[in-house]
Structures are given as structure tokens and as C-alpha cells.
N, CA and C atoms as an extended XYZ file, in Angstrom:
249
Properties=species:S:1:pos:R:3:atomname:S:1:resname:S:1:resid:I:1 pbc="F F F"
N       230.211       89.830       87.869 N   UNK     1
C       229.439       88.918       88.680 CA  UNK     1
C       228.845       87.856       87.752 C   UNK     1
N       228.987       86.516       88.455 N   UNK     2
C       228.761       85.739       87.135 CA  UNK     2
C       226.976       85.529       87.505 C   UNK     2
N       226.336       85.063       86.475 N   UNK     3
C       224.968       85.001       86.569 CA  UNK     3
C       224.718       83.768       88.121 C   UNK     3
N       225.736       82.605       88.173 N   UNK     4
C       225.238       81.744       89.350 CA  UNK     4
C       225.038       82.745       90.435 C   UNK     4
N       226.220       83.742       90.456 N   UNK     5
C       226.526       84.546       92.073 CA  UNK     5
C       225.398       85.014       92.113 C   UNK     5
N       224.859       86.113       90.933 N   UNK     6
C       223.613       86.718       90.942 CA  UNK     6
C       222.638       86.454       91.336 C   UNK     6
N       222.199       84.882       90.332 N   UNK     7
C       221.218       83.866       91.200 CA  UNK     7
C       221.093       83.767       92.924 C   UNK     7
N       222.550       83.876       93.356 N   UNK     8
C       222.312       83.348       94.928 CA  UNK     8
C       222.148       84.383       95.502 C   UNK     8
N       222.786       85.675       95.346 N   UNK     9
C       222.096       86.609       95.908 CA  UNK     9
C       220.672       87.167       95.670 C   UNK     9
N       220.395       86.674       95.045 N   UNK    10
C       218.983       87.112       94.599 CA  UNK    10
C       218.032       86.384       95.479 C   UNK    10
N       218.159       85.002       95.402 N   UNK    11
C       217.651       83.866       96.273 CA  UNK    11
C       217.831       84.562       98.152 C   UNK    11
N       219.082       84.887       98.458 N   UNK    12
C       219.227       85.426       99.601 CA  UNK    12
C       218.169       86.494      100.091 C   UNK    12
N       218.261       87.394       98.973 N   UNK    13
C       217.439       88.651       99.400 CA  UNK    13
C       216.170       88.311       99.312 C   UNK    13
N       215.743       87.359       99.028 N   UNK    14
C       214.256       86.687       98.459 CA  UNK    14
C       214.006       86.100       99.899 C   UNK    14
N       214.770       85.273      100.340 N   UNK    15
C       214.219       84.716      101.632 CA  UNK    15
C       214.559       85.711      102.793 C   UNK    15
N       215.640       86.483      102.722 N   UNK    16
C       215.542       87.378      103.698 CA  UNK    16
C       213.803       88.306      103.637 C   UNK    16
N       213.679       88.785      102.882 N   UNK    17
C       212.420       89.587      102.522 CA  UNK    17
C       211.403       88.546      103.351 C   UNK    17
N       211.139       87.418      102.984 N   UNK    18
C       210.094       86.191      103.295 CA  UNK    18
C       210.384       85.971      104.694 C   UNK    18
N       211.239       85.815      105.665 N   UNK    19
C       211.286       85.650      107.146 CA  UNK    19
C       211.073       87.024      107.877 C   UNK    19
N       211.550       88.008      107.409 N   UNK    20
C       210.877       89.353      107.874 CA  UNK    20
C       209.860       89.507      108.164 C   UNK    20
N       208.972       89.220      106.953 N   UNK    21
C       207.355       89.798      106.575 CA  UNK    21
C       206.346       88.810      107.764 C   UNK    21
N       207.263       87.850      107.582 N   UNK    22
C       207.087       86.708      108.571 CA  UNK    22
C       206.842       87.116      110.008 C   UNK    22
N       208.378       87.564      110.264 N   UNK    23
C       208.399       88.257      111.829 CA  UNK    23
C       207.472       89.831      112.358 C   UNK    23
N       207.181       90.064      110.722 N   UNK    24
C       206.555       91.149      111.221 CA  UNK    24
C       204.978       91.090      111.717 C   UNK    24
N       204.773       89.764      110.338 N   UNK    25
C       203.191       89.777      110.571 CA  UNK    25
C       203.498       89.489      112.244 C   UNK    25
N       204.279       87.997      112.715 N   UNK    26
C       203.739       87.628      114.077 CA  UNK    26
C       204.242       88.524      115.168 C   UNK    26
N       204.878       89.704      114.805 N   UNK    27
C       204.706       91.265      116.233 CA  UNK    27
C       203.549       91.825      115.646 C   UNK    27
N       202.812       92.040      114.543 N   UNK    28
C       201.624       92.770      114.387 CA  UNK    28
C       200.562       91.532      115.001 C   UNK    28
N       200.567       90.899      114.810 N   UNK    29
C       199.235       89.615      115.198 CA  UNK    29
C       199.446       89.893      116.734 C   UNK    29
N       200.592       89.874      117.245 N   UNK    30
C       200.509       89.950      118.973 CA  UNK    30
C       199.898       91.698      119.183 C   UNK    30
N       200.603       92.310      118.877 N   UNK    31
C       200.014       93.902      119.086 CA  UNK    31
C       198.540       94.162      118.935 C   UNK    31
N       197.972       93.775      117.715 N   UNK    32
C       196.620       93.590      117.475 CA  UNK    32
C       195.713       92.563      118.022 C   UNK    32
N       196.102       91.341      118.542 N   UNK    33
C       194.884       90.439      118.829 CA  UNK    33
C       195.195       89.965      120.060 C   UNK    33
N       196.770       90.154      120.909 N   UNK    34
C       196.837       89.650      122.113 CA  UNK    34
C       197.444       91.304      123.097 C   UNK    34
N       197.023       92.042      122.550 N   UNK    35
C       197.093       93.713      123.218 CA  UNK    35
C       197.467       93.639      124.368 C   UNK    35
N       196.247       92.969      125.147 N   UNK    36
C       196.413       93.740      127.055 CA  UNK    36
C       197.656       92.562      127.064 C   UNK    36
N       197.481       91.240      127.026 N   UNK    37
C       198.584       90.519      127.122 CA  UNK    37
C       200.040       91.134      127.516 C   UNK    37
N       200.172       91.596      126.186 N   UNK    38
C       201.527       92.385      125.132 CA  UNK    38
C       201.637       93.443      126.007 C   UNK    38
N       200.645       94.334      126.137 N   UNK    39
C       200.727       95.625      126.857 CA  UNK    39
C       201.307       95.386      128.402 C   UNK    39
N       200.989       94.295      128.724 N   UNK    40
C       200.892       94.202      130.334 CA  UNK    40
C       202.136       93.771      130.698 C   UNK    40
N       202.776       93.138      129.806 N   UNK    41
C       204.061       92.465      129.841 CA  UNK    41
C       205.267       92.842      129.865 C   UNK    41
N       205.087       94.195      128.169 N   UNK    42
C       205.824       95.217      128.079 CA  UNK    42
C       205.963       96.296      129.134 C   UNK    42
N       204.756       96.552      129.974 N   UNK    43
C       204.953       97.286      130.382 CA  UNK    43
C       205.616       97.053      131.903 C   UNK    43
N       205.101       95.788      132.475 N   UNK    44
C       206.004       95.378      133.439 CA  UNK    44
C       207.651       95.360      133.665 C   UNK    44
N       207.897       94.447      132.173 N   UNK    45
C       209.474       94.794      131.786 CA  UNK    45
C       210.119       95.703      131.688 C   UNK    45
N       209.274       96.826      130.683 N   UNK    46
C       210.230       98.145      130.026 CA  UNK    46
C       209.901       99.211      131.577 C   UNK    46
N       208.946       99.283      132.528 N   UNK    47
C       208.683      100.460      132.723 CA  UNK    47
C       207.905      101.261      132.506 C   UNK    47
N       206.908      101.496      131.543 N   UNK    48
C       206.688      102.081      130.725 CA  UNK    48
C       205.378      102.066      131.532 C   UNK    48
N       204.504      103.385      130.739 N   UNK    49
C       202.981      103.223      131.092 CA  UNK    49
C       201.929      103.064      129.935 C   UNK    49
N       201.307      102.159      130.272 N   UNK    50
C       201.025      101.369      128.766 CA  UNK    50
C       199.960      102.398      127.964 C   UNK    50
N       199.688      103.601      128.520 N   UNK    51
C       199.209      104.421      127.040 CA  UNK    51
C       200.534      104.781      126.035 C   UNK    51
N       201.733      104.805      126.905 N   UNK    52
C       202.848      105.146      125.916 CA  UNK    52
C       202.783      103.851      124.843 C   UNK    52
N       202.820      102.928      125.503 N   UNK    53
C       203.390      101.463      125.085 CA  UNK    53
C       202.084      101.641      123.385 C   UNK    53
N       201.508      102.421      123.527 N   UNK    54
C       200.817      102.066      121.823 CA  UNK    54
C       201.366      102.619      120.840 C   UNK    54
N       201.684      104.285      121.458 N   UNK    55
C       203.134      104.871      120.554 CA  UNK    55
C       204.204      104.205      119.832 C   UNK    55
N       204.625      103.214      120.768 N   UNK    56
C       206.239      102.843      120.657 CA  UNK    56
C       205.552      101.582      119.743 C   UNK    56
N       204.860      100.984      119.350 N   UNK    57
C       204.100       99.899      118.903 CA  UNK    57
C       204.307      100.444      117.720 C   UNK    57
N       203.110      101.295      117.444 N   UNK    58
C       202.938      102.127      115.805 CA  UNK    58
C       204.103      102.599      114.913 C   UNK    58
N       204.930      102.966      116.109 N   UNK    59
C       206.674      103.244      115.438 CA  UNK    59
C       207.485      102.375      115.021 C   UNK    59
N       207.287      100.930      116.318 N   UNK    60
C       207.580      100.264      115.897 CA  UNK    60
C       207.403       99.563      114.682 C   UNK    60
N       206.276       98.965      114.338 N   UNK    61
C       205.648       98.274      113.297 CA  UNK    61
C       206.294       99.535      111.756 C   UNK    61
N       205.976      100.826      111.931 N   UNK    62
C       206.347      101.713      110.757 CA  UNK    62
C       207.386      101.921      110.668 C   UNK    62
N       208.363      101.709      111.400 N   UNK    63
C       210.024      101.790      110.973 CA  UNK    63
C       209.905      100.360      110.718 C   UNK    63
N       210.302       99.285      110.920 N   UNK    64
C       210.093       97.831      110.738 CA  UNK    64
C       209.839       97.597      109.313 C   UNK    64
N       208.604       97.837      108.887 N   UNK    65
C       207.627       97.656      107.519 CA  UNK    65
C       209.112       98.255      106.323 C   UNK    65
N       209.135      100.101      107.120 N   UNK    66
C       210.456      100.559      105.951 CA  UNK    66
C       211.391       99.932      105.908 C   UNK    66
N       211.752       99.651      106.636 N   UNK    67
C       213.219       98.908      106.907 CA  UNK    67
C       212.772       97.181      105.716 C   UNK    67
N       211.721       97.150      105.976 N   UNK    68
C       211.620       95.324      105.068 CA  UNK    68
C       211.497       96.266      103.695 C   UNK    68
N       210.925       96.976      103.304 N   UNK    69
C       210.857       97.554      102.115 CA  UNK    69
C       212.051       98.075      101.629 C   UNK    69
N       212.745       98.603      101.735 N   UNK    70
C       213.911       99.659      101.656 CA  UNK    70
C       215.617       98.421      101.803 C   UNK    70
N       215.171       97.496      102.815 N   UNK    71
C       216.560       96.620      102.880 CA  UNK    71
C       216.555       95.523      102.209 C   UNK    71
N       215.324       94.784      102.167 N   UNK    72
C       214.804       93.695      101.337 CA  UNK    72
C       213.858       93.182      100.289 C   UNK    72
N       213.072       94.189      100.234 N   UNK    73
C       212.015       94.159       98.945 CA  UNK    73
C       212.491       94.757       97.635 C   UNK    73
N       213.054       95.911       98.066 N   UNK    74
C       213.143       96.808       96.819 CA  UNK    74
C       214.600       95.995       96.577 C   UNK    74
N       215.651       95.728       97.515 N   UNK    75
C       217.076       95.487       96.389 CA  UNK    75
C       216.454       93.546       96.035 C   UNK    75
N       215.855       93.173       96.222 N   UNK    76
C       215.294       91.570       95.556 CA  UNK    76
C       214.375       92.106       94.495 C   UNK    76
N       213.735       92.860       94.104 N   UNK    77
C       212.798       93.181       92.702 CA  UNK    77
C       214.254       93.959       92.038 C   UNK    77
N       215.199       94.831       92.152 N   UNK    78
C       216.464       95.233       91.547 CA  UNK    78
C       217.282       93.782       90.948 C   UNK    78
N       217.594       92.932       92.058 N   UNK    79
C       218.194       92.092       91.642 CA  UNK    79
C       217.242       91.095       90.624 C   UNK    79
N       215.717       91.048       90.453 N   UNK    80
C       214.765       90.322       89.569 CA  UNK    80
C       214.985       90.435       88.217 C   UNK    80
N       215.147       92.382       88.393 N   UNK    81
C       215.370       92.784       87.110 CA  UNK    81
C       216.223       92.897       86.572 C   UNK    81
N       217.602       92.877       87.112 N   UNK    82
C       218.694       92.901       86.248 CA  UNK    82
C       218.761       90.800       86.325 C   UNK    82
N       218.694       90.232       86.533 N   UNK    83
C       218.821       89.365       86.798 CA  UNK    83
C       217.974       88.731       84.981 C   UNK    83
């Protein structure tokens, strides 16, 4: 792999990581500061009864977070360092 390729994947995984954290803060900012909103909405759509709807939130947000850590944080600090 020549060092340019390296560079661009590195750059890739760098902004992938950065639009994530992005999308995550703005589903945590709605969950946390626009709740009944969110709740009322979801729950109209999905079905659901919105004491569940905080469950599926918390799971959500904690699989999400691993998934940015594990798919995009950790292989962009790998690629920093060999880089």
C-alpha cells in the first residue's frame, strides 16, 4: 500500500468517524431535549407504548456509540499509527 493510498484511507475513516458522532450527537439531542415530541411520534408510527420507546432509545444510542467506536474510531487511530 503506497503511503498516498494510506493517506486516503485514513482521511476516509477520519470523516466517516466525524459525520457519525455528528448523527449521533443530533439522535441524542432529540431523545434528550425534544423527548415527548420524539416519544409521541415514535410511538404513533412504530406502535409502540412509549414506556417501551425509552428502552429501545438507550439501546439504541449504546449499540450506535459501539458501532462508531469499533467501525470508525478505533480502525482511524490504527490507521494514525501505522501511518
Amino acid at each position: 500500500m503506497t503511503p498516498e493510498t494510506l493517506g486516503q484511507i485514513t482521511a476516509i475513516f477520519g470523516w466517516m468517524t466525524i459525520v457519525n458522532i455528528l448523527l449521533y450527537t443530533y439522535a441524542a439531542f432529540f431523545i434528550v431535549f425534544k423527548r415527548d415530541w420524539i416519544m409521541g411520534l415514535h410511538s404513533r408510527l412504530l406502535g409502540v407504548e412509549q414506556d417501551g420507546l425509552e428502552t429501545l432509545y438507550f439501546s439504541y444510542l449504546g449499540n450506535y456509540k459501539i458501532v462508531i467506536i469499533t467501525m470508525n474510531l478505533v480502525p482511524w487511530i490504527a490507521l494514525k499509527i501505522v501511518g
